[in-house]
N, C-alpha and C positions, 0 to 999 in steps of 0.2 A: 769588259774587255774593249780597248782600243781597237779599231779599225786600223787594219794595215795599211792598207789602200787611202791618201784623201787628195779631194780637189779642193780648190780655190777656183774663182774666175777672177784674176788683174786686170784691171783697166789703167788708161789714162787719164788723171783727173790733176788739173793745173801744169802740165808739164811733170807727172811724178804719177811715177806705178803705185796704183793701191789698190786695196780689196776689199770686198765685204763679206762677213760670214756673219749673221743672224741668231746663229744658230750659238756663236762664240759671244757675241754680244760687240764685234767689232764692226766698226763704219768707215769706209776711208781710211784704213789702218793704210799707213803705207810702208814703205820700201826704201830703205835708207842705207850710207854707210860703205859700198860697194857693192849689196845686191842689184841696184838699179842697173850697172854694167851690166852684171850676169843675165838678167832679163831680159837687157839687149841682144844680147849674143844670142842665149834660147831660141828668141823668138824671129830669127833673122829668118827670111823666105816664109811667115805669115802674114798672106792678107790682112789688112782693114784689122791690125794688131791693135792700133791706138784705140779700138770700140772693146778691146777685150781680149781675151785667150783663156783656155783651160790649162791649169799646170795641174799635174799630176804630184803628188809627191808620196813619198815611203824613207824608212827604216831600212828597209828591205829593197836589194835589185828589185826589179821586176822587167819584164822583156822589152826591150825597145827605151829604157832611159839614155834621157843626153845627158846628161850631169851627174857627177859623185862629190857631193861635197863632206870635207872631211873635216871634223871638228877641230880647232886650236887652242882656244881659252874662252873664259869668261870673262867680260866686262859689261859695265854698268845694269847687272841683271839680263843681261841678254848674252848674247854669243855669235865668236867671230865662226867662220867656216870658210875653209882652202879649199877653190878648183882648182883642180893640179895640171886638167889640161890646159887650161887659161889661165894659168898662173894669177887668179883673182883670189884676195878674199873678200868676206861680207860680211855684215853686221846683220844678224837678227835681231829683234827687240824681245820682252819677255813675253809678248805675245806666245812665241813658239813653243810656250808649255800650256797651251789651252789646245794644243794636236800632240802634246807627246809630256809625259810622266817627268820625264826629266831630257834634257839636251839629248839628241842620240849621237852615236860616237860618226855615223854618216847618214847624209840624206839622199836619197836619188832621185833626181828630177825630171818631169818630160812637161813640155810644150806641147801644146796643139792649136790648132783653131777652133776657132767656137761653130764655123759652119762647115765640115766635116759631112 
């Protein structure tokens, strides 16, 4: 069984949000496509952001999300997704089936700081 709940920590490396998860086999994965706005936004009013931040994300609300992103189509093995209050969308790469079975129909997102 999947974990409902997962984190990531994004940094900034070259000018471009990216992540690491070890545990996924990813290094520097990054953020491409329109996600990068959306990460802008999130992360607006954290600290010392460019060192980092915790995103939260789910399938599932959970209490205190900034973001509902809402599935559109598929391309090139990955997937675009609608913020409806930011009228943004995003590209995921296919990365985002090594945290979920198959695309989910929404994501919900939270930002935090890493020093909390």
């Amino acid at each position: 069984m999947n974990n409902s709940m997962m984190v990531i920590f994004p940094y900034k490396h070259n000018q471009t949000w990216v992540f690491d998860d070890e545990r996924m086999e990813l290094i520097q994965e990054p953020f491409v496509s329109g996600i990068p706005e959306m990460i802008d936004i999130l992360v607006e009013g954290i600290a010392n952001v460019d060192e980092g931040f915790k995103l939260l994300f789910s399938a599932n609300p959970f209490p205190g999300y900034h973001a509902e992103l809402i599935w559109l189509r598929s391309e090139y093995n990955g997937h675009w997704y609608y913020w409806n209050k930011n009228n943004l969308e995003g590209w995921l790469c296919p990365a985002l089936l090594k945290y979920f079975s198959e695309p989910p129909n929404k994501i919900y997102c939270k930002a935090e700081s890493l020093y909390l």
